[in-house]
N, CA, C and O of each residue as an XYZ file, in Angstrom:
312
protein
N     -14.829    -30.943     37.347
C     -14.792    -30.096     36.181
C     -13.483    -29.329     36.130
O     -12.906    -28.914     37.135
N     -13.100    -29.186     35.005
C     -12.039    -28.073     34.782
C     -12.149    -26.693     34.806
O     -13.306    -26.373     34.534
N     -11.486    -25.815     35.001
C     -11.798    -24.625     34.975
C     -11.212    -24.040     33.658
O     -10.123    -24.375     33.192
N     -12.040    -23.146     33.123
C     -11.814    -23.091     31.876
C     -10.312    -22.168     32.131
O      -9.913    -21.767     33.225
N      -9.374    -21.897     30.284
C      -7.972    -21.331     30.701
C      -8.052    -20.099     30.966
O      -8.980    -19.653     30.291
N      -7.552    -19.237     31.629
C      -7.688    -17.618     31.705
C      -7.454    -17.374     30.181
O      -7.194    -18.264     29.371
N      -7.590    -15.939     29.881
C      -7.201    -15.263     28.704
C      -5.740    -14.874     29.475
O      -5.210    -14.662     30.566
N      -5.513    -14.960     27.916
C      -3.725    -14.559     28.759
C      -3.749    -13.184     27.392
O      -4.310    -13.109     26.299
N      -3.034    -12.463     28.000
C      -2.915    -10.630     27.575
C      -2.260    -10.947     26.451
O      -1.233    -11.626     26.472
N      -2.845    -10.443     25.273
C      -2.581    -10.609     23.892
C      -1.097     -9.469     23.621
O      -0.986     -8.296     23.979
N      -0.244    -10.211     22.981
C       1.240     -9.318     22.763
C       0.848     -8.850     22.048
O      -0.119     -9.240     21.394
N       1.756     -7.317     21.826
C       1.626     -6.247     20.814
C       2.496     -6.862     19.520
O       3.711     -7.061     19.495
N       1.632     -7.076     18.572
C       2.362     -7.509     17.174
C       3.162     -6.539     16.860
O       2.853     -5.349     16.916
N       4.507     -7.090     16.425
C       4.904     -5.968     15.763
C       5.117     -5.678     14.529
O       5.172     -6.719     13.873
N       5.251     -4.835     13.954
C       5.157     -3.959     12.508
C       6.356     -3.759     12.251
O       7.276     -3.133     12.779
N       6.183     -4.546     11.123
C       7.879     -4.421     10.382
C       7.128     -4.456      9.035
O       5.998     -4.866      8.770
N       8.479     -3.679      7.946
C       7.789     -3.193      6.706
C       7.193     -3.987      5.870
O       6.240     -3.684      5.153
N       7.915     -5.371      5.956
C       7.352     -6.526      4.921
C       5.496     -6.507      4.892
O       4.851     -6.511      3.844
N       4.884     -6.485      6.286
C       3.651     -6.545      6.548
C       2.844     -5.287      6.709
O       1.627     -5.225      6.883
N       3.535     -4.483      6.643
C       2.780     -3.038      6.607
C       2.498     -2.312      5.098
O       1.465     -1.756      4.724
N       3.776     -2.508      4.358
C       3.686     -1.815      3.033
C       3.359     -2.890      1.675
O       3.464     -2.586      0.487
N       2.968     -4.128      2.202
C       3.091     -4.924      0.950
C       1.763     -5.187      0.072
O       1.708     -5.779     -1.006
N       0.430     -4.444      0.993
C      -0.869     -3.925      0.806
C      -0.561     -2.691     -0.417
O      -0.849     -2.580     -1.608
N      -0.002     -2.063      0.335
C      -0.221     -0.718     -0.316
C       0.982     -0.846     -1.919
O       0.653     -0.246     -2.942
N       1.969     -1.473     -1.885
C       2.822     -1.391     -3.163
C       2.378     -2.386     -4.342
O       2.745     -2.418     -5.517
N       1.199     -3.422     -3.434
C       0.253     -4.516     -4.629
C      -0.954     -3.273     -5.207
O      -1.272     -3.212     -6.395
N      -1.385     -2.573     -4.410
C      -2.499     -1.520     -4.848
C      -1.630     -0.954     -5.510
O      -1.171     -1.798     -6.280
N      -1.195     -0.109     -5.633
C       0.337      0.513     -6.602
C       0.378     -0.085     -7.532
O       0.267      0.524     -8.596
N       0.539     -1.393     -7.540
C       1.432     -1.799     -8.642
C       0.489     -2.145     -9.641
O       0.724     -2.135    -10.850
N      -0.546     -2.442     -9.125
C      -1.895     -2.978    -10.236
C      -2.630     -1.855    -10.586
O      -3.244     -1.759    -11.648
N      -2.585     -0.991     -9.713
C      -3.197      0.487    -10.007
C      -2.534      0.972    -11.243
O      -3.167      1.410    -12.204
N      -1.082      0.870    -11.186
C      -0.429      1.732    -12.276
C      -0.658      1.262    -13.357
O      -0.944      2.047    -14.261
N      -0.603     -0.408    -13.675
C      -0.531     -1.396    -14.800
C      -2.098     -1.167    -15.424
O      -2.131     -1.015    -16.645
N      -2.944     -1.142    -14.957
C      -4.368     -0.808    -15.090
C      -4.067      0.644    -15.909
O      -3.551      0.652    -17.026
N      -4.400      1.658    -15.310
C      -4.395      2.888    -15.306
C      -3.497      3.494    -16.738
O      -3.869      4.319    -17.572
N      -2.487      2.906    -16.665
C      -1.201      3.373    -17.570
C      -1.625      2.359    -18.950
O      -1.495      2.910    -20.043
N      -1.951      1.412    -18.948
C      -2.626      0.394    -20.000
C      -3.821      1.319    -20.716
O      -3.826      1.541    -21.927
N      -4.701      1.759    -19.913
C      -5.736      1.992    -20.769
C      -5.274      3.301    -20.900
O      -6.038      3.871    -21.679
N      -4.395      4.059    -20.518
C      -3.939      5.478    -21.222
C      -3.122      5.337    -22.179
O      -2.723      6.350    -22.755
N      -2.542      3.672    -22.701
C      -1.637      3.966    -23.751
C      -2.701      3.426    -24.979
O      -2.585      3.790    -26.149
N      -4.010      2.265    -24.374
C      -4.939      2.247    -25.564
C      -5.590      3.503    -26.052
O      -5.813      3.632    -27.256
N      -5.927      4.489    -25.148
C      -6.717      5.555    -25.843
C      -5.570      7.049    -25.296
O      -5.686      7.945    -24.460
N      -4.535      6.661    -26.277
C      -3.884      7.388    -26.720
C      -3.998      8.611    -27.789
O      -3.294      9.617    -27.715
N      -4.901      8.405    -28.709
C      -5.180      9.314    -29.341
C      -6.563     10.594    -28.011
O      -6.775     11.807    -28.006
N      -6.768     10.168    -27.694
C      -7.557     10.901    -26.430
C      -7.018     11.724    -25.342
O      -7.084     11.340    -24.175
N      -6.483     12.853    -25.682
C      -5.427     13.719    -24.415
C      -5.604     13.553    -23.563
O      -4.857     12.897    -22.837
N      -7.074     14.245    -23.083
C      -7.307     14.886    -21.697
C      -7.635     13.537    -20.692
O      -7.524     13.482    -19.467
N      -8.003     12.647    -21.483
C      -8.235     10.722    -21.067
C      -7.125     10.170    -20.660
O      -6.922      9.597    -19.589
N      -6.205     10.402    -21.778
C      -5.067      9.628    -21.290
C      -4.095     10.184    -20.347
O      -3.308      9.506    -19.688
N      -4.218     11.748    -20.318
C      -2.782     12.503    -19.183
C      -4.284     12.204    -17.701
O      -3.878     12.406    -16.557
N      -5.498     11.859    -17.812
C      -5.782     11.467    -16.629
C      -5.505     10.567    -15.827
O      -5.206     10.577    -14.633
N      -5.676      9.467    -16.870
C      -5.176      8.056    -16.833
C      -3.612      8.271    -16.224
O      -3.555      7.757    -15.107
N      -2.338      8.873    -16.627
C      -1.399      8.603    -16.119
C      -1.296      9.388    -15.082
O      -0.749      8.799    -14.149
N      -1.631     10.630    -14.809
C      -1.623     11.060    -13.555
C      -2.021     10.082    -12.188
O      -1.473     10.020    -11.088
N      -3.442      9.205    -12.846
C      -3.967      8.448    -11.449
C      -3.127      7.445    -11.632
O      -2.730      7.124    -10.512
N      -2.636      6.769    -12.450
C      -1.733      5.555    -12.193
C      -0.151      5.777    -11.640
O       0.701      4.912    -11.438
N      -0.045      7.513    -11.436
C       1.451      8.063    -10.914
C       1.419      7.960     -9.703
O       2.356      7.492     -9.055
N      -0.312      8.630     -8.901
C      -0.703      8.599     -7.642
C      -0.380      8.001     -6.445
O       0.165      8.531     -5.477
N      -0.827      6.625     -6.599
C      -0.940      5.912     -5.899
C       0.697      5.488     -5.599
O       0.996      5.457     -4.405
N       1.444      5.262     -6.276
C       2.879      5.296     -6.189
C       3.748      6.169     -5.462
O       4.691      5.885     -4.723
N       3.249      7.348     -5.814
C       3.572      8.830     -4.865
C       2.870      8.469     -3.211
O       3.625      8.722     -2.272
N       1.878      8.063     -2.967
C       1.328      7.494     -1.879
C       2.137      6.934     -1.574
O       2.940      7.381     -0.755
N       2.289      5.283     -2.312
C       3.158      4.299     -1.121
C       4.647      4.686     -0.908
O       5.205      3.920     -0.124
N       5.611      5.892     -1.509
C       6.621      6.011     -1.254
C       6.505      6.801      0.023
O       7.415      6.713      0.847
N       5.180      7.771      0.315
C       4.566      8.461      1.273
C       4.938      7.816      2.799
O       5.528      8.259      3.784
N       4.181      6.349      2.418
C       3.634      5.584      3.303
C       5.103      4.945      3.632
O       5.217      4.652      4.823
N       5.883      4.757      3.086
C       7.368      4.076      3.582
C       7.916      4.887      4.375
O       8.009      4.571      5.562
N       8.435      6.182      3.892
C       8.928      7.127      4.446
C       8.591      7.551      6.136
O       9.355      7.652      7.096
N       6.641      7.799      5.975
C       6.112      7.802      7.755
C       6.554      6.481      8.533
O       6.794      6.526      9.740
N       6.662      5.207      7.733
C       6.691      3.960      8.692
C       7.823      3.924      9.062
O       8.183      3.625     10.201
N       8.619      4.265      8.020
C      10.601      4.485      8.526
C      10.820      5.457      9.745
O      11.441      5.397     10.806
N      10.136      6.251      9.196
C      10.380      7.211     11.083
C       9.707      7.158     11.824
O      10.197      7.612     12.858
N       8.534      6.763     11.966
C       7.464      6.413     12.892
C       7.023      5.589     13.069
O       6.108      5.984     13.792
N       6.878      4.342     12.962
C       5.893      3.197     13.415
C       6.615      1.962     13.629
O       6.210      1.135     14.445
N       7.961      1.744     12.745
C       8.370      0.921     12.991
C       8.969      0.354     13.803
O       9.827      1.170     14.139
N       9.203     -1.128     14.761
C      10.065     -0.978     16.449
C      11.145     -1.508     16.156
O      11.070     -2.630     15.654
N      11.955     -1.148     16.278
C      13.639     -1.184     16.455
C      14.083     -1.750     17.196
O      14.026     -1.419     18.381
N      14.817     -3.033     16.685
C      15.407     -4.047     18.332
C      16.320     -3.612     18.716
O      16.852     -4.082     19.722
């Protein structure tokens, strides 16, 4: 019989921005297009539509958030 293979010690992936932020700037980007769409259909509707663009500003304000911490913190530097 063979012996089965050891586990061999799983490497630390590393995190570079392409794979860290490209989650969060697709949520962004469909968030805003959504959000900002139906605030320009119900345009005649104030308090609807400055909601609407506030939440579709949000999430944008987030992922520039989220670049900024990964630029100084998370990312590994060869």
């Amino acid at each position: 019989m063979v012996a089965p293979p050891q586990d061999t010690p799983r490497r630390k992936r590393l995190l570079s921005f392409k794979t860290a932020l490209t989650p969060i700037y697709l949520l962004a980007l469909v968030n805003a297009i959504v959000c900002w769409t139906i605030a320009w259909v119900f345009w005649d509707r104030f308090e609807f539509s400055a909601t609407l663009l506030g939440l579709g500003g949000f999430p944008i304000v987030v992922a520039v958030c989220a670049y900024l911490y990964l630029l100084t913190k998370k990312v590994e530097r060869k």
